[in-house]
N, C-alpha and C positions, 0 to 999 in steps of 0.2 A: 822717794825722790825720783822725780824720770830723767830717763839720761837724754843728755845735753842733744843730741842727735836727734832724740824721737820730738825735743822741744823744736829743734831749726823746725823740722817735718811738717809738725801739726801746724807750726807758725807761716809756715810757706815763707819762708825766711829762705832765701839761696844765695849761697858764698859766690863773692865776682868772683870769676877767673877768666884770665887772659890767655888765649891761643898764641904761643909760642913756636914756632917750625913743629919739632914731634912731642911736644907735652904742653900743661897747660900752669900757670900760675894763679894759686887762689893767694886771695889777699884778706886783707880786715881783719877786723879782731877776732872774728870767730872760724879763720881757716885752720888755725892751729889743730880744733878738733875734729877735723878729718882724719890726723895722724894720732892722736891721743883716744878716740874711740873707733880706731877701726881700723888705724895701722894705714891707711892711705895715702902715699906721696913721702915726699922728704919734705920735711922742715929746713926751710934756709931762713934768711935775713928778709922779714917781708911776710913769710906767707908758706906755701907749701906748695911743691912743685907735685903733679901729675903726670904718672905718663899717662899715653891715649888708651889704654885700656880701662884703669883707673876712671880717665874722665871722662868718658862715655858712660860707662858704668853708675859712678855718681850722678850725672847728666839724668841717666833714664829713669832714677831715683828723687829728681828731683831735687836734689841737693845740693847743686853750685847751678849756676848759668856760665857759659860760655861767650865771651865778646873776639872778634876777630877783625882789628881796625875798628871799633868802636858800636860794629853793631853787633847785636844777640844773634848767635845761630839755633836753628833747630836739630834735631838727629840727624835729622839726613845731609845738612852739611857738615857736620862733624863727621859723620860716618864715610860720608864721602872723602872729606875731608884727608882722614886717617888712612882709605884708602887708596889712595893715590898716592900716600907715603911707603907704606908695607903692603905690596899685593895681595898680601894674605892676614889681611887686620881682620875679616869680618871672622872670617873663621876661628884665630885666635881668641878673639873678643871674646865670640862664644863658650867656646872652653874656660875663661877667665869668668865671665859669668855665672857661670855653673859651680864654680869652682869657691865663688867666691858667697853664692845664694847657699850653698851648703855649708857654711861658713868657715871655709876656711880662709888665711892670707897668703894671699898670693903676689909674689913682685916679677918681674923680669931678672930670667937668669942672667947671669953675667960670662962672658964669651960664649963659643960657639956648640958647646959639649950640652945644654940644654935653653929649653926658651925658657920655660918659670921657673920658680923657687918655689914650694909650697911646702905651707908648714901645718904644723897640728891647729885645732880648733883652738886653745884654752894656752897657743904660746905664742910668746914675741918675736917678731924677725927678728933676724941680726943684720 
């Protein structure tokens, strides 16, 4: 059976999501599986919320589209985008790429004592 994810891929099938100030909203039926195969975003009411690491990251994957008042961005205004919010997004991004290409999960730490979370290969955030 292939997993749901390598289906969106091969289908060129991309989850909307909407540019919110600093994260993005996926929507539709099929954003749920951004968080169920791959630990991506929070699941709310509606869809799953992205931060901008995340959605770049999926973005350069192919995997969601970006809208921003109703039109599509490409990288480079998302990236720009991102950085004009966090001085030092591209930088982090990178790291979160890397980080995430090796397969690990990674979210944004919470207060000011680290920036990520990162967990093992083969385990669930919390």
């Amino acid at each position: 059976m292939l997993d749901f994810i390598h289906v969106l891929v091969m289908s060129k099938i991309k989850i909307p999501g909407i540019l919110n100030n600093n994260d993005v909203l996926c929507t539709g039926d099929m954003a749920i599986t951004l968080y169920n195969k791959g630990y991506f975003g929070v699941p709310e009411q509606g869809g799953v919320r992205l931060n901008s690491f995340e959605a770049l990251h999926l973005f350069e994957l192919k995997r969601i589209e970006i809208k921003k008042e109703g039109v599509i961005l490409d990288v480079k205004e998302i990236s720009e985008y991102f950085s004009d919010k966090n001085t030092d997004f591209m930088l982090r991004y990178l790291l979160y790429k890397d980080l995430r290409n090796r397969g690990y999960i990674v979210n944004v730490g919470k207060g000011s004592a680290f920036f990520f979370r990162l967990y093992n290969r083969d385990s669930k955030p919390k």
